[in-house]
MARGU-908507 format. One line per 4 residues: number of its first residue (from 1); for each residue x, y, z of C-alpha. Coordinates in steps of 0.2 Angstrom, whole numbers. Layout:
BEGIN
NUM) X/Y/Z; ...
***
This chain:
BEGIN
1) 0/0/0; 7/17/-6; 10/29/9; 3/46/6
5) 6/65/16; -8/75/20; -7/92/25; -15/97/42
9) -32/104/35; -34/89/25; -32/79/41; -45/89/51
13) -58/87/36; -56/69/36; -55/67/54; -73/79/53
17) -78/66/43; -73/48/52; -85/41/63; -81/35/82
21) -69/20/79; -67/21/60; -52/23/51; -43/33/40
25) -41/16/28; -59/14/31; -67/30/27; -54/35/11
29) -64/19/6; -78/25/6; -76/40/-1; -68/31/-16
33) -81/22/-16; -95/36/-14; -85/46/-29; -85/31/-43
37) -103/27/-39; -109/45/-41; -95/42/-58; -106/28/-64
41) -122/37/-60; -117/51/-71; -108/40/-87; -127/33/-88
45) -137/49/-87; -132/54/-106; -139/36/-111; -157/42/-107
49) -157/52/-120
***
């Protein structure tokens, strides 16, 4: 697993953003997550037409 460095805001974002005993692996997870599936959601709305 790369190793990345975060500057401090970033870090209070995220931390704003974890839950009680989650992780940073955890929720940076589920951001990718959130982001590809809002990705996909977009990719199909042009096939509607």
């Amino acid at each position: 697993m790369p190793k990345i460095h975060l500057d401090e805001d970033t870090i209070e974002r995220l931390d704003g953003l974890r839950t009680e005993d989650e992780t940073y692996d955890q929720l940076v997870n589920e951001l990718i997550n959130i982001y590809e599936s809002e990705e996909l959601t977009m990719q199909h709305s042009g096939d509607l037409e």
